[in-house]
C-alpha positions in Angstrom: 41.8 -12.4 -9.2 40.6 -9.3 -7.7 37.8 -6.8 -8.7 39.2 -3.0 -7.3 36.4 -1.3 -9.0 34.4 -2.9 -7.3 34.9 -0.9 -4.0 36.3 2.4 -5.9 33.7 3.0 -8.7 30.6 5.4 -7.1 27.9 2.4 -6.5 31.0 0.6 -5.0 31.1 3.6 -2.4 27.7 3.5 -1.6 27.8 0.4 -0.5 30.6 0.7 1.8 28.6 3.8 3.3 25.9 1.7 3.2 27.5 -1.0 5.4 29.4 1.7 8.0 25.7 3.3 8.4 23.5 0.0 8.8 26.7 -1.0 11.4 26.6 2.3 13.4 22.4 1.8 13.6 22.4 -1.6 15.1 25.4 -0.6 17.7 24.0 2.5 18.9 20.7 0.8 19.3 22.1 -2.3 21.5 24.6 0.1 23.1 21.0 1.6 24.4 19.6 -1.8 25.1 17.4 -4.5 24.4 13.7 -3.3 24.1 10.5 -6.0 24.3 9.4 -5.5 21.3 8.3 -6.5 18.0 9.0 -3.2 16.6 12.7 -2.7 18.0 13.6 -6.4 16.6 12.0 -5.1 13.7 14.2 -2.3 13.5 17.4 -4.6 14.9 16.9 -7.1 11.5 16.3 -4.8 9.1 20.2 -2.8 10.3 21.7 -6.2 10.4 20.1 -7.9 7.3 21.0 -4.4 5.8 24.5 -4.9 6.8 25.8 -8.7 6.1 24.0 -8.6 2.6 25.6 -5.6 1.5 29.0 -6.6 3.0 28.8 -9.8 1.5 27.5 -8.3 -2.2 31.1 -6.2 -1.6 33.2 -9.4 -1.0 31.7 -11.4 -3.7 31.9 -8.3 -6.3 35.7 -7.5 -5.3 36.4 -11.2 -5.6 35.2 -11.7 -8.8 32.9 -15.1 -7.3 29.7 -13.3 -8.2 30.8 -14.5 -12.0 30.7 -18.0 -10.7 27.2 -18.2 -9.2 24.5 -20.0 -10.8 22.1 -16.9 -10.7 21.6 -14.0 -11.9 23.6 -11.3 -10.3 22.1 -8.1 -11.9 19.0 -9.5 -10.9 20.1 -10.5 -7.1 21.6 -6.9 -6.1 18.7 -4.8 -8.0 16.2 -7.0 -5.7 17.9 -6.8 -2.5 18.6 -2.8 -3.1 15.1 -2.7 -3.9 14.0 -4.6 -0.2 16.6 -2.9 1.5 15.6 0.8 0.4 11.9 -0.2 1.7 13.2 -2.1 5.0 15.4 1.2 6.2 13.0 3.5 5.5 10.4 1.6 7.6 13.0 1.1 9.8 14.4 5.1 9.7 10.0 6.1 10.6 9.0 3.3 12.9 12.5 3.4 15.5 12.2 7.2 15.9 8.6 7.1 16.4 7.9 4.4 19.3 12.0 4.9 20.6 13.5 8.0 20.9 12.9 10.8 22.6 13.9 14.4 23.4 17.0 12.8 26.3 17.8 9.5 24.0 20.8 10.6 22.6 21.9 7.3 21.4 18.7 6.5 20.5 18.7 9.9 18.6 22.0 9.1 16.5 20.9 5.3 15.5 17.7 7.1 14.3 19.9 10.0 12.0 22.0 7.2 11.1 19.0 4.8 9.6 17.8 7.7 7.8 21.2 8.3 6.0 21.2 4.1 5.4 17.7 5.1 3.6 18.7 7.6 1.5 22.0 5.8 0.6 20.3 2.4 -0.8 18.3 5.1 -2.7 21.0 6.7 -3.8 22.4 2.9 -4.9 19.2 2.5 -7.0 19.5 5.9 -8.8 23.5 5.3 -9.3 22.6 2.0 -11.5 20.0 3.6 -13.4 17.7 1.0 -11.5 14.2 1.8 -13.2 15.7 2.4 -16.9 18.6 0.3 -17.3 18.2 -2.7 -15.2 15.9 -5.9 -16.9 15.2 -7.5 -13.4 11.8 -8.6 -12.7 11.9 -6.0 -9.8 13.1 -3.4 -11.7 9.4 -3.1 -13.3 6.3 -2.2 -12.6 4.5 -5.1 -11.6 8.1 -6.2 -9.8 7.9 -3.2 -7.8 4.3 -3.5 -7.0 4.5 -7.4 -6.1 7.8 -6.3 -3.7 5.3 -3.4 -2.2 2.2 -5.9 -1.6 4.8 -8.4 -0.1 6.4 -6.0 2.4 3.3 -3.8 3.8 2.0 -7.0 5.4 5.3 -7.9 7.1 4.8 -4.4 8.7 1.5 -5.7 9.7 2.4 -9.0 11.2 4.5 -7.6 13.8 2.0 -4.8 14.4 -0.7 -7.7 15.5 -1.1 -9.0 19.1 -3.4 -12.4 19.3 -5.6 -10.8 21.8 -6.4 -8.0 19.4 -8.0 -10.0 16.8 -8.7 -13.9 18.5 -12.3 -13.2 19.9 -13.4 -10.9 17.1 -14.5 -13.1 14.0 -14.3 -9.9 12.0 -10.7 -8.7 13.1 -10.0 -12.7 12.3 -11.3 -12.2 8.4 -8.4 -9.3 8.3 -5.9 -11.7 9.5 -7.3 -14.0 6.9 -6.7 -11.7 3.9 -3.5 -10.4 4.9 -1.8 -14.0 5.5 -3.4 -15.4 2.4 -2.9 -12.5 0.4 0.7 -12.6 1.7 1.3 -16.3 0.7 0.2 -16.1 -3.1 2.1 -13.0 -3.7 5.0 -14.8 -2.4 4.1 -17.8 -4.7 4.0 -14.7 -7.7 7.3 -13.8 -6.8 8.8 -16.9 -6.9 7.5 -18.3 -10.4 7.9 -15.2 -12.1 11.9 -14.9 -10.9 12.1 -19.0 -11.4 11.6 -18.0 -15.0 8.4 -21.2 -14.5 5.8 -18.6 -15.6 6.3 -21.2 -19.2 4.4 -24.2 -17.5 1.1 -23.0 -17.0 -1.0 -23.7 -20.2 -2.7 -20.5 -20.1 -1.5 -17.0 -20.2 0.0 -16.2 -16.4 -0.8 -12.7 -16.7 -4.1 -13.3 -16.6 -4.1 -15.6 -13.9 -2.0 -12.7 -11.8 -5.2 -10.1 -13.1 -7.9 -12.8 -11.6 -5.5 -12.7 -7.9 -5.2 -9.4 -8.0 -8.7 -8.6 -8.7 -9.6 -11.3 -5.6 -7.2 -9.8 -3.4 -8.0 -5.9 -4.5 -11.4 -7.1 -3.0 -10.4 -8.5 -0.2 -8.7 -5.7 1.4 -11.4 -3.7 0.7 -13.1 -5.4 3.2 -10.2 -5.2 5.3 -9.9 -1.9 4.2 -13.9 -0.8 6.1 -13.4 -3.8 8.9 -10.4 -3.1 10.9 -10.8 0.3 11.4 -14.9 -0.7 12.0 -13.5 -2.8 14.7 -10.4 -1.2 16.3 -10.5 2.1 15.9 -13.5 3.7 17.0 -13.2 3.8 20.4 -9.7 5.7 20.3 -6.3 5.2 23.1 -7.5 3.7 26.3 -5.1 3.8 28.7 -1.9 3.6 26.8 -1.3 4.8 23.4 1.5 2.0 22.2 -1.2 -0.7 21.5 -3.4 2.0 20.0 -0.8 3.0 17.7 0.0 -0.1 16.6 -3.7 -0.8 15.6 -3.1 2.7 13.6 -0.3 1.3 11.5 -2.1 -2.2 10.3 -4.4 0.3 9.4 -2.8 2.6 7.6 -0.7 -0.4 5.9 -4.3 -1.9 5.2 -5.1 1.5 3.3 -1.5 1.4 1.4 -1.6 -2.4 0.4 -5.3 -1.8 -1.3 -3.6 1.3 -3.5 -1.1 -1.1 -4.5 -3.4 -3.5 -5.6 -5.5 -1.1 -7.4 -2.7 0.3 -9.2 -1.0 -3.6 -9.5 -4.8 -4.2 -11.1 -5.2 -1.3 -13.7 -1.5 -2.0 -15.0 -2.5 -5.5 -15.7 -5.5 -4.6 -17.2 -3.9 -2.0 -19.5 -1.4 -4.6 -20.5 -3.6 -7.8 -21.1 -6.9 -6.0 -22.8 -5.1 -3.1 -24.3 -1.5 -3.1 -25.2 -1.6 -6.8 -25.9 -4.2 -6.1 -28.0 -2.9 -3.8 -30.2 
């Protein structure tokens, strides 16, 4: 038995545009060649990740076997169009930025082409009513905020070079907080979406307000130190390592905002609403 809709109905399109965009991004960038660099692999996972997920949300949907698996499916697709959206519009800035140039023609068209992807995994998210009508942990605010403090980091980790940070005890700290900052919102994640939140004998918000709290103070260390450390000299030399020491801290700056607003949300909720 066969699912047609499931290719002909408007989010059905999207996400075969979705997967002939993501396809056309990660030829046009090999066509141009392999680049050393954390950055272009990067960009090169993000197109490809992009592009067998969707493809294989399209088979299963059309197939009708999404029915059969032992998950929830509204909750699977509203969390990978949520990851994807924020992968290919990292991927749409950072490719452009550090790869093309006024000559790179292919290198030109893989970066209009990622932009498109962008717009159409936001388009997918809008066509499904994703912040009114979906009941996915993602699909609310905290969701959203846990997905955000989860994927600014990743942009970090491949933005960091060991010899930037090993003989520098404070530059160390900042790799500290990121990592372990990284790892319990992972560990959020995965209870809340396990549906295990039940288990704890005390109320888990309030344990996610106490981590949140620690880690909205720990990047505010990170927040002054990086910079303190990396920054204040400016480019020597060459500008690419420079740059990159730009992005963990402008990802640094973005990750604490998160947190705050992750923070007052939980606040609100546990001291006011709950309350009430």
């Amino acid at each position: 038995m066969v699912n047609v809709k499931a290719l002909t109905w408007p989010v059905g399109i999207i996400r075969i545009t979705a997967v002939i965009l993501s396809c056309l991004a990660f030829s046009l960038v090999a066509s141009a060649g392999y680049v050393s660099s954390p950055y272009w692999a990067w960009c090169m996972f993000t197109w490809c990740f992009c592009f067998f997920f969707t493809f294989l949300i399209l088979i299963l949907e059309f197939t009708t076997l999404n029915e059969k698996l032992p998950f929830c499916w509204d909750n699977f697709t509203a969390t990978f169009v949520m990851l994807a959206s924020m992968m290919c519009q990292a991927a749409c800035t950072i490719y452009p930025l550090f790869f093309a140039c006024n000559i790179c023609y292919r290198q030109i068209a893989a970066s209009v082409m990622a932009a498109l992807c962008a717009v159409t995994y936001y388009g997918e998210m809008r066509q499904k009513g994703f912040a009114e009508q979906n009941s996915s942990f993602f699909s609310k605010f905290p969701g959203k905020m846990k997905m955000v403090e989860t994927f600014f980091p990743c942009l970090i980790f491949i933005s960091l070079e060991k010899d930037q940070y090993f003989t520098s005890p404070g530059l160390q700290w900042c790799v500290a907080v990121y990592s372990l900052c990284f790892i319990f919102a992972v560990l959020i994640i995965l209870i809340t979406i396990a549906d295990l939140t039940s288990i704890f004998p005390f109320c888990f918000d309030k344990l996610v307000l106490i981590y949140n709290v620690s880690a909205l103070l720990l990047y505010m260390s990170a927040m002054v130190i990086w910079p303190l450390y990396t920054l204040h000299k400016g480019p020597i030399n060459f500008i690419y390592p420079w740059l990159k020491l730009v992005v963990v801290t402008v990802m640094t700056v973005l990750n604490f905002i998160a947190y705050t607003l992750d923070t007052a949300y939980f606040i609100r909720r546990i001291f006011f609403v709950d309350n009430q």
